[in-house]
C-alpha positions as CSV (number, residue, x, y, z in Angstrom):
1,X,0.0,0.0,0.0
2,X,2.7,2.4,0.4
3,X,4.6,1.9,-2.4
4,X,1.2,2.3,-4.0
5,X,0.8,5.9,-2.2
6,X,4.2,6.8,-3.1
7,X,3.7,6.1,-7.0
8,X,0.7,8.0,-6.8
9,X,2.7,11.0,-5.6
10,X,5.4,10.7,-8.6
11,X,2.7,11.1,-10.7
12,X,0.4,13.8,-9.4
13,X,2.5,16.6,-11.1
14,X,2.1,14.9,-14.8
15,X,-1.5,14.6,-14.2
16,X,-2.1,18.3,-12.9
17,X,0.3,20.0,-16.0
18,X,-0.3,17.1,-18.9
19,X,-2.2,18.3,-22.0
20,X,-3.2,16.6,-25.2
21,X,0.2,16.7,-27.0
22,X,0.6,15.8,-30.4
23,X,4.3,14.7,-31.9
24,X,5.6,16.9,-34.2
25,X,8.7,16.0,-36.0
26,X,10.8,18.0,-39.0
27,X,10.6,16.3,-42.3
28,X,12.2,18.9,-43.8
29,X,15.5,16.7,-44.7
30,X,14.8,13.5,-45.4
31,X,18.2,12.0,-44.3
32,X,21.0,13.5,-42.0
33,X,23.8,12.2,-40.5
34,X,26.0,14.4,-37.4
35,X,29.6,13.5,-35.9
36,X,30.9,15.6,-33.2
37,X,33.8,14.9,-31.0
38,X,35.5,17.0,-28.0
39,X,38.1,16.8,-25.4
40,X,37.1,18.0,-21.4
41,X,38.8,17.3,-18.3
42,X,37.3,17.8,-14.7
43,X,38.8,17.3,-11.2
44,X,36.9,15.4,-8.5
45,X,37.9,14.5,-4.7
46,X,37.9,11.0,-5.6
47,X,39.5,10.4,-9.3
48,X,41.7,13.7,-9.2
49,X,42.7,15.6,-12.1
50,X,41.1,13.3,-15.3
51,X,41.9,14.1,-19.0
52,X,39.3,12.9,-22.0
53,X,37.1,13.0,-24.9
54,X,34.2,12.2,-25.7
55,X,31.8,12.0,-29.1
56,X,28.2,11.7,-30.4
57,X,26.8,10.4,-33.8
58,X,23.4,10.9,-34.7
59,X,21.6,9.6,-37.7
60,X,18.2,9.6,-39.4
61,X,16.7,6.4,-41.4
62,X,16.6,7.5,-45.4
63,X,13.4,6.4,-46.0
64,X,12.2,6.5,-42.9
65,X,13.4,10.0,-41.8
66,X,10.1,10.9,-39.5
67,X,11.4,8.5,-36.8
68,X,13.4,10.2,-33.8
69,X,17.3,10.0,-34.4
70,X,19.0,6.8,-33.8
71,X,22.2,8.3,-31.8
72,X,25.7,6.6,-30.7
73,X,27.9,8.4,-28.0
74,X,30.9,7.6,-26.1
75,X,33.4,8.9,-24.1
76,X,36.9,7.5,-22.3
77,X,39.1,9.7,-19.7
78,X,41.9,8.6,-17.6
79,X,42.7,10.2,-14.2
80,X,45.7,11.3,-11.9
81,X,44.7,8.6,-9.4
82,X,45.3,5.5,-12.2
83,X,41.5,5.1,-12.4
84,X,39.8,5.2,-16.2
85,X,36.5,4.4,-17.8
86,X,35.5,3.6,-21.7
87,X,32.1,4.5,-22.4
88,X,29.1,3.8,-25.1
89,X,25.9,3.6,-24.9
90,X,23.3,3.6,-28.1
91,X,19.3,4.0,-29.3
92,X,19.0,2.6,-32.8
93,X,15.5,2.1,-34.7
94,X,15.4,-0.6,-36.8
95,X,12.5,-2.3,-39.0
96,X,10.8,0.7,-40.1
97,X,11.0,1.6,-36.0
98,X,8.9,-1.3,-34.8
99,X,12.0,-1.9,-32.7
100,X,14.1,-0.2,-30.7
101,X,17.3,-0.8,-29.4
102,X,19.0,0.5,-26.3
103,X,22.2,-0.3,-24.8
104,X,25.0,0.9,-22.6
105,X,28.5,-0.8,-22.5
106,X,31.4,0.2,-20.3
107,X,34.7,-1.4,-18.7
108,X,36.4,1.0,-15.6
109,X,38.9,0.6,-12.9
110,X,38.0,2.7,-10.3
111,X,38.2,3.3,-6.4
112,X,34.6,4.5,-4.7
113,X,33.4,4.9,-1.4
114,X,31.3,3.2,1.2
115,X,29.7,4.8,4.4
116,X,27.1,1.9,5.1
117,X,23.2,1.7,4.5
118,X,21.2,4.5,5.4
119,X,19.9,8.0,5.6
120,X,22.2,9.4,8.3
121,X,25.4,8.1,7.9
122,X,28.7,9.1,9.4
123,X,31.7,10.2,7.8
124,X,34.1,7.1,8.6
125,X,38.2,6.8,8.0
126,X,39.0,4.9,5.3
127,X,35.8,4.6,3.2
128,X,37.8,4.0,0.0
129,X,37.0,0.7,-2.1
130,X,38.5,-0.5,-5.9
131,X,37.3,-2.8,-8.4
132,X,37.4,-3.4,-11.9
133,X,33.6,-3.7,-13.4
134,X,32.4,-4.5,-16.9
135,X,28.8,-3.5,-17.5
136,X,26.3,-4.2,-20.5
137,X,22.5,-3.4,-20.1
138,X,20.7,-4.3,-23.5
139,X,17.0,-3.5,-23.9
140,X,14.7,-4.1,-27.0
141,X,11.6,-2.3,-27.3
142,X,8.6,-3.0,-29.2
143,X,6.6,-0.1,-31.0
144,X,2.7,-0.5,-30.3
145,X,2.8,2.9,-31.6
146,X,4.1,6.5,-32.2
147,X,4.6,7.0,-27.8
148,X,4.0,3.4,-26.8
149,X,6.7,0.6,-26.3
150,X,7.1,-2.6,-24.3
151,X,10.3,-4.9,-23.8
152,X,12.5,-6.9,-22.6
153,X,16.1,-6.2,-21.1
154,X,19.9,-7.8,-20.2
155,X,21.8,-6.8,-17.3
156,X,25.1,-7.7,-16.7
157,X,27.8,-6.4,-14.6
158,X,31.0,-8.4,-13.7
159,X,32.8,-7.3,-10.6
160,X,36.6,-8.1,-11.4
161,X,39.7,-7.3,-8.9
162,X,37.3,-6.4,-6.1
163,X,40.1,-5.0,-2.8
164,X,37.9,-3.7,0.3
165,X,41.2,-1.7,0.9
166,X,40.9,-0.5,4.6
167,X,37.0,0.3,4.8
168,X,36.1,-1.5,8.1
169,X,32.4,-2.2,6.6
170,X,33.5,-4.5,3.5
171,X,36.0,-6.2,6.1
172,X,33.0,-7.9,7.1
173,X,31.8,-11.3,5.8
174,X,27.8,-10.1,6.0
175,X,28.2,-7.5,3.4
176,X,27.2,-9.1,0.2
177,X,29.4,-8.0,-2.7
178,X,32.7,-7.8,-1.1
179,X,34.4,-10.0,-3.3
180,X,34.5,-10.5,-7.2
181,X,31.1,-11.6,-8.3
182,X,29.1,-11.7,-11.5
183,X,25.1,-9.7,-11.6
184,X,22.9,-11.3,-14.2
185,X,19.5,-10.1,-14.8
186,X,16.4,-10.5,-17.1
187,X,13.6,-7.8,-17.3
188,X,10.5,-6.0,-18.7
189,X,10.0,-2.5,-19.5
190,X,7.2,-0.8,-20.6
191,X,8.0,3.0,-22.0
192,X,5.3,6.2,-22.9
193,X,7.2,9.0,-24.7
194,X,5.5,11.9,-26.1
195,X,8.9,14.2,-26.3
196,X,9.0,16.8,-29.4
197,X,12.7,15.6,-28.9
198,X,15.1,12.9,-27.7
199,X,17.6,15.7,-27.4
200,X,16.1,18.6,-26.1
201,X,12.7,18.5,-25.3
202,X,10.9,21.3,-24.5
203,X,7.2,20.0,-24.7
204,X,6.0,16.3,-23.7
205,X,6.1,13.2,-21.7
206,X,8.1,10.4,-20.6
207,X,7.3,7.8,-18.3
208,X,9.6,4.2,-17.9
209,X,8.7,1.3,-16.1
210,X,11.0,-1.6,-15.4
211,X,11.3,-4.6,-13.6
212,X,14.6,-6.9,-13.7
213,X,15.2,-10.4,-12.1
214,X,18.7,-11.1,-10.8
215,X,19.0,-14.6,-10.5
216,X,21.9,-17.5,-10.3
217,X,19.8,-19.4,-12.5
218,X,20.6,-17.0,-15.1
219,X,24.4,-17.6,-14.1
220,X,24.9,-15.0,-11.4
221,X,26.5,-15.0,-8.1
222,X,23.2,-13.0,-6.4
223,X,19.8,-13.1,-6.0
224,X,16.9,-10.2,-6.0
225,X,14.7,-7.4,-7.7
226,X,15.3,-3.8,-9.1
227,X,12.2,-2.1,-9.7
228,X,12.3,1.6,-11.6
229,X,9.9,4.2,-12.2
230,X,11.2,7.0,-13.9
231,X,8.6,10.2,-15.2
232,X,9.5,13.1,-16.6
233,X,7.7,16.3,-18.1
234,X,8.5,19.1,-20.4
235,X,6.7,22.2,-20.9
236,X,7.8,25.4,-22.8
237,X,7.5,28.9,-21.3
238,X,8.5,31.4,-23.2
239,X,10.5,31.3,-26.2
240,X,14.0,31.1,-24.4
241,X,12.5,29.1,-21.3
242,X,11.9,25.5,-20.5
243,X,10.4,23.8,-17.7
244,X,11.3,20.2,-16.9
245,X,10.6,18.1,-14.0
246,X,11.1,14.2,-13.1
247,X,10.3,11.6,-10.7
248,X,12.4,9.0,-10.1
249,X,12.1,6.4,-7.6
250,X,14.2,3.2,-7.6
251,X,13.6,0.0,-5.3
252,X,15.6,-3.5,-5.1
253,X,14.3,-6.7,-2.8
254,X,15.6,-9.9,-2.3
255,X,20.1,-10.4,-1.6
256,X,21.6,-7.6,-4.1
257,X,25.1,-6.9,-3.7
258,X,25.9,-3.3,-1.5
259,X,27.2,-1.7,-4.9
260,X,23.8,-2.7,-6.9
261,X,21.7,-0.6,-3.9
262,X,19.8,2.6,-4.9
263,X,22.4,5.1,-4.9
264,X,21.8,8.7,-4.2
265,X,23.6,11.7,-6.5
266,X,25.9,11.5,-9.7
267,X,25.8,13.3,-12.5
268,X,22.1,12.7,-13.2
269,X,19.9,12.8,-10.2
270,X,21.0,14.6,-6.7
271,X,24.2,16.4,-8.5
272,X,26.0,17.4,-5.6
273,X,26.3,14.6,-3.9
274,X,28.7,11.8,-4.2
275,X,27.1,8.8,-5.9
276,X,26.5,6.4,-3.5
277,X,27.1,8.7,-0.4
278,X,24.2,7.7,1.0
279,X,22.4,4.2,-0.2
280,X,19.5,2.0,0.7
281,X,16.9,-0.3,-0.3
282,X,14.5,2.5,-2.1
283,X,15.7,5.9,-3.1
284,X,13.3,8.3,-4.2
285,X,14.0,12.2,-6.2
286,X,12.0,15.2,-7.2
287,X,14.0,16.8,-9.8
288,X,13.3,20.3,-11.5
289,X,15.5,22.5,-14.2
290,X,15.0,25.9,-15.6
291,X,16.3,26.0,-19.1
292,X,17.7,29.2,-20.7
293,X,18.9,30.4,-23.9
294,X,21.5,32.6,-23.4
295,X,23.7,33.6,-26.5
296,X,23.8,31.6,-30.3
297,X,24.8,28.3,-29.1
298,X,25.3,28.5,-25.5
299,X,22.3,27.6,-22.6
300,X,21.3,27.8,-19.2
301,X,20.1,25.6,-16.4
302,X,19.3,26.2,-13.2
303,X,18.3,22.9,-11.1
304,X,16.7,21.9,-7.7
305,X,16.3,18.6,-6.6
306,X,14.7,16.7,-3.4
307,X,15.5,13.4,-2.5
308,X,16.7,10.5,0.0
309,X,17.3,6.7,0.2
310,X,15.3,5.0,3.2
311,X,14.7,1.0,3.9
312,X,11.1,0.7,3.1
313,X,8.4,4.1,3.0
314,X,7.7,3.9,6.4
315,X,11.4,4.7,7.2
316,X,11.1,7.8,5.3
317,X,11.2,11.1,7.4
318,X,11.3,14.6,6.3
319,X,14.4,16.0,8.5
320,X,16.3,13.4,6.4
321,X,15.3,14.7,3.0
322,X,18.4,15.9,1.3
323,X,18.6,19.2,-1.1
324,X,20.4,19.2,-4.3
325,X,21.0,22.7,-6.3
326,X,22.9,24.4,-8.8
327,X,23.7,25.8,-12.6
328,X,24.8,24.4,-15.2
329,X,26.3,25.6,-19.1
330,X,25.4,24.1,-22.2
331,X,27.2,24.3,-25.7
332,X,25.1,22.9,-28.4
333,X,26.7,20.7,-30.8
334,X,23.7,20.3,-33.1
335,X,21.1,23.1,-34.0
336,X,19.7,20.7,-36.0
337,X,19.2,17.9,-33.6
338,X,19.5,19.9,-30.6
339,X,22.5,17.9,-28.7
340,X,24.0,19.7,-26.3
341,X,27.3,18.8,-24.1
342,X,27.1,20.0,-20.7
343,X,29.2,21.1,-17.2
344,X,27.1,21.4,-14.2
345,X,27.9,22.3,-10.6
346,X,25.4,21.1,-7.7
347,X,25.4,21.6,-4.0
348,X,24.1,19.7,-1.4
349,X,24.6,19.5,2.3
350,X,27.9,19.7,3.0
351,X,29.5,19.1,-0.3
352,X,29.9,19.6,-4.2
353,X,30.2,18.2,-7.6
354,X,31.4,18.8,-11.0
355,X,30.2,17.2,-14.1
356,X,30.8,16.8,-17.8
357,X,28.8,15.0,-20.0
358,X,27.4,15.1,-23.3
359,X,23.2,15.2,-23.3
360,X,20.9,16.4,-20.3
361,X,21.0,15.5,-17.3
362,X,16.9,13.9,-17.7
């Protein structure tokens, strides 16, 4: 019943601003192909001073040019600290765009952090951790029509080299996932998408549902349930301004690994925050960004975002909630398509983040 009541809440906002919205795509070119690459580096507490590039390719079906882009981007950087990460992840139509696929693919050697499970906890000594991981996630959709798609998706995530170093937590045999390991999952996913674009959308819907199984008799090590629900609205309000909001809750059951719990901040949701400063069972975030054209091909965002992790909804108290905030810059590769890179700067309580990425951050 409460996850009920909590699902109902992530979706009040897109019933009180959703309108009819009817798709409109240029057809203006009837086949168009974009390559753009760049270099960036950032500096981060944890990887140091990191160097890379980075690139996007979009394309458009020659006969079938009214279908949204298919797009292809990657990145690599290498840091101060010996950690790297090579980078792709793709959404390609294919059979007229009856199908859909999505997938993301990346190989990294990196050290993290761990503080425990929880809402409120401590700053501890040594909560450094490395690992190698190699990560796939391929999802194929099925196109009922224009905004409607169902499928099916494969996780995997191989945990290679895995050192606890000196955190006293992963010291301890009762933490799942200390140790190399191997995460196999099968899901469903059902997707409603009403954006004007994949890019940069200033008017629509999206709403995601999935559901994936982790389980040894699919040849992993662990055993349990990850359960998203990700909506999002867009809504134009002047022409330089654009509204956008999401809701995102995620929740896993059953024996996961700690590194595969709901994970508060990144570079997407709760920027600010150290990913996976704070994790827990669920993990639920408000998000909302101000868009702004400022000059040719440079934008504007200014971002708020409410959030926390907590063991089941009951857990959940108000005190705890954790504030995310901050501005970001945007270069636009693409005036025709509307890709933007991007370097944001969040705040939360206590701390900071940098980020560079290519596309928004929802």
């Amino acid at each position: 019943m409460n996850k009920i009541l909590l699902f109902s809440f992530l979706l009040l906002p897109v019933l009180l601003f959703s309108q009819p919205h009817k798709i409109e795509r240029d057809t203006t070119h009837a086949y168009k192909t974009e390559f753009y690459v760049y270099p960036f580096a950032f500096y981060t507490p944890e990887k140091k001073l990191a160097f890379g590039g980075g690139g996007v390719y979009s394309f458009r079906n020659l006969k079938w040019h009214f279908l949204r882009p298919s797009k292809i981007i990657f990145s690599t950087y290498y840091t101060t600290a010996k950690q790297y990460l090579i980078y792709s992840n793709a959404e390609i139509y294919l059979f007229r765009g009856k199908i859909l696929f999505s997938g993301i693919l990346w190989f990294e050697k990196l050290i993290e952090k761990f503080y425990g499970f929880g809402s409120e906890t401590k700053e501890i000594t040594n909560p450094n951790y490395k690992l190698n991981d190699l990560n796939l996630e391929a999802k194929f959709y099925y196109s009922f029509t224009e905004s409607l798609l169902a499928g099916v998706s494969f996780n995997y995530k191989n945990i290679l080299n895995f050192d606890p170093l000196e955190n006293p937590y992963l010291k301890q045999d009762d933490i799942l996932g200390n140790k190399d390991g191997l995460n196999t999952g099968f899901g469903i996913l059902l997707r409603y998408d009403t954006r004007n674009n994949v890019f940069y959308p200033s008017e629509g819907n999206f709403i995601e549902l999935s559901s994936i199984f982790y389980d040894k008799l699919l040849g992993g090590d662990y055993r349990y349930r990850d359960f998203i629900f990700d909506v999002r609205k867009y809504l134009t309000l002047s022409k330089s301004k654009i509204f956008a909001f999401e809701a995102y809750y995620d929740a896993v059951n059953g024996s996961p690994p700690f590194y595969n719990y709901p994970r508060l901040g990144g570079s997407y949701r709760m920027r600010g925050y150290y990913e996976g400063r704070f994790r827990d069972k669920e993990f639920f975030t408000v998000q909302t960004e101000l868009r702004l054209h400022i000059y040719k091909r440079f934008f504007g965002v200014l971002f708020l975002g409410v959030g926390d992790v907590f063991n089941k909804p009951s857990y959940l108290r108000f005190r705890n909630l954790k504030v995310s905030y901050g501005l970001g810059l945007r270069y636009r590769l693409s005036e025709y398509e509307k890709m933007n890179i991007r370097l944001d700067v969040g705040f939360g309580r206590g701390t900071y983040g940098i980020y560079f990425q290519a596309e928004e951050a929802f």
